[in-house]
C-alpha positions as CSV (number, residue, x, y, z in Angstrom):
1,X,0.0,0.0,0.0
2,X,1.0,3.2,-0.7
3,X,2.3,6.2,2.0
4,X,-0.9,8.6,0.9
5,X,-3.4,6.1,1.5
6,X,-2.0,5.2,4.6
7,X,-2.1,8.8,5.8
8,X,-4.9,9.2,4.7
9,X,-6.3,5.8,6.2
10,X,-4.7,7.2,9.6
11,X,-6.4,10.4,9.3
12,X,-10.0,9.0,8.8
13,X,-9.5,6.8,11.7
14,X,-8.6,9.6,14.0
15,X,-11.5,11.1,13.1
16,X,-13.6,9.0,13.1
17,X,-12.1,7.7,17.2
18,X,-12.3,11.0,18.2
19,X,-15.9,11.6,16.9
20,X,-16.9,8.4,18.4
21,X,-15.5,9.7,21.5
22,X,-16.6,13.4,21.7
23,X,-18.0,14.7,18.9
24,X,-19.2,17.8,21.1
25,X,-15.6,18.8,21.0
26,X,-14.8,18.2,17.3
27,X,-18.3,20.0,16.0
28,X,-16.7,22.8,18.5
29,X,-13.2,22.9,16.3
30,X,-14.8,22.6,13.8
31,X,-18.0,24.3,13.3
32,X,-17.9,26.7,16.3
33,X,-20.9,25.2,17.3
34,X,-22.1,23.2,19.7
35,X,-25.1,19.9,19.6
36,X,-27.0,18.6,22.2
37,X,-29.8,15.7,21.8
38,X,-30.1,13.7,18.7
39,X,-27.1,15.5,17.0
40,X,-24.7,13.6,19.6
41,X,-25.8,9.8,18.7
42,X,-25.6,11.0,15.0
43,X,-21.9,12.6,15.6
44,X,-20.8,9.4,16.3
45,X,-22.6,7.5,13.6
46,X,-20.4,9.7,11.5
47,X,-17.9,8.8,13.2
48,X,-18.4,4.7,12.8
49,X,-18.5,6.0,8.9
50,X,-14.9,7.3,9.5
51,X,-13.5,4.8,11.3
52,X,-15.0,1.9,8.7
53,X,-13.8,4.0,5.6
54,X,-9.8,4.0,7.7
55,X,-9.8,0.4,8.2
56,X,-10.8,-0.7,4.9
57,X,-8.6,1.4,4.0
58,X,-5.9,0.3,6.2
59,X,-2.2,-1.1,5.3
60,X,-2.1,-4.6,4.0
61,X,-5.6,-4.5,2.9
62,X,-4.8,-3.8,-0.7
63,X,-1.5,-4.1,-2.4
64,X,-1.8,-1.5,-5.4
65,X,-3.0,1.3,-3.8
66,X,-5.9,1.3,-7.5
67,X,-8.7,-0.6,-6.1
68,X,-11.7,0.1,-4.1
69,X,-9.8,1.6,-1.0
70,X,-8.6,4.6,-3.1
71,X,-11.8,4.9,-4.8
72,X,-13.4,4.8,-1.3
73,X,-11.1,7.3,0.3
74,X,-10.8,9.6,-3.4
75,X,-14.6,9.8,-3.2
76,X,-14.7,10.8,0.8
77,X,-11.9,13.3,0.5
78,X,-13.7,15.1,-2.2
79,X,-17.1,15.3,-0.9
80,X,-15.7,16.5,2.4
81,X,-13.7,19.2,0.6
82,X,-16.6,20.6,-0.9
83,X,-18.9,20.2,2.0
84,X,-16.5,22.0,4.2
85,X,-15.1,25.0,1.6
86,X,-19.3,25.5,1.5
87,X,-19.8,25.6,5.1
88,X,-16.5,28.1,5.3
89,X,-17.8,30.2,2.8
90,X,-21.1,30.2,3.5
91,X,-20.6,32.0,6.4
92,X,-22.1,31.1,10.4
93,X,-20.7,27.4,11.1
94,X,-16.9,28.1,10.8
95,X,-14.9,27.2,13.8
96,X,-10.7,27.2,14.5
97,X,-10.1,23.9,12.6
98,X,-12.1,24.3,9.0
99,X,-10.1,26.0,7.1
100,X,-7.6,23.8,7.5
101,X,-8.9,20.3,7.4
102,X,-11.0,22.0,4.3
103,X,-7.5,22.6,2.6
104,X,-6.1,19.1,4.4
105,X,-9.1,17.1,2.5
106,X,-8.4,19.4,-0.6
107,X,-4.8,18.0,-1.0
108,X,-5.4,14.7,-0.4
109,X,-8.3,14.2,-2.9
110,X,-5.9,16.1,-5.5
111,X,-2.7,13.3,-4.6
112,X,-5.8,10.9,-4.5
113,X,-7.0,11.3,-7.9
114,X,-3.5,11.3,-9.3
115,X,-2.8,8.3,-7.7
116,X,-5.7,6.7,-9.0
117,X,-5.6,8.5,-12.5
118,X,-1.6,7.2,-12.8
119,X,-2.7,3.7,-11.6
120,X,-5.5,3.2,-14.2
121,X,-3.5,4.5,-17.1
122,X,-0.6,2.2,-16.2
123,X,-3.2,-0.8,-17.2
């Protein structure tokens, strides 16, 4: 497996621990915001999502670096990116932490999709 998708894998399933732990405190870094109810149980749901995605996507799982991991964690990276540049620019939910894991996400979808563009013309 490749270094980017185990960073990436690593990443994810930070995350998606720390979500599953507090997700008070990462919507707080994030968003600025705070959630209280039904927003908590869903918090970590997200974060079961994210620590799924890392281990599937996790070292010794797949030995190109092509397959469905990258496809898995290409597709993640770049739906976050865009959902979080949106919330940043949109205004009201921007907290200390989402510029940068916007631009963190941003880069590793671009390294993503070359990895995956370079793989499949290599075929």
């Amino acid at each position: 497996m490749n270094q980017l998708l185990t960073v990436t894998a690593i990443i994810e399933t930070a995350t998606g621990l720390a979500l599953m732990a507090m997700p008070t405190v990462v919507v707080r870094l994030l968003l600025s915001g705070e959630i209280s109810g039904a927003s908590i149980p869903l918090g970590r749901v997200a974060g079961f999502g994210l620590l799924s995605l890392g281990v599937a996507c996790w070292p010794g799982r797949e030995a190109t670096g092509t397959g469905p991991a990258l496809r898995a964690m290409l597709t993640y990276n770049s739906l976050a990116t865009l959902y979080f540049f949106y919330l940043a620019i949109g205004g009201g939910l921007v907290g200390p932490l989402l510029w940068p894991v916007a631009v963190l996400h941003g880069a590793l979808a671009v390294l993503l999709a070359r990895k995956w563009r370079l793989g499949n013309t290599a075929r």
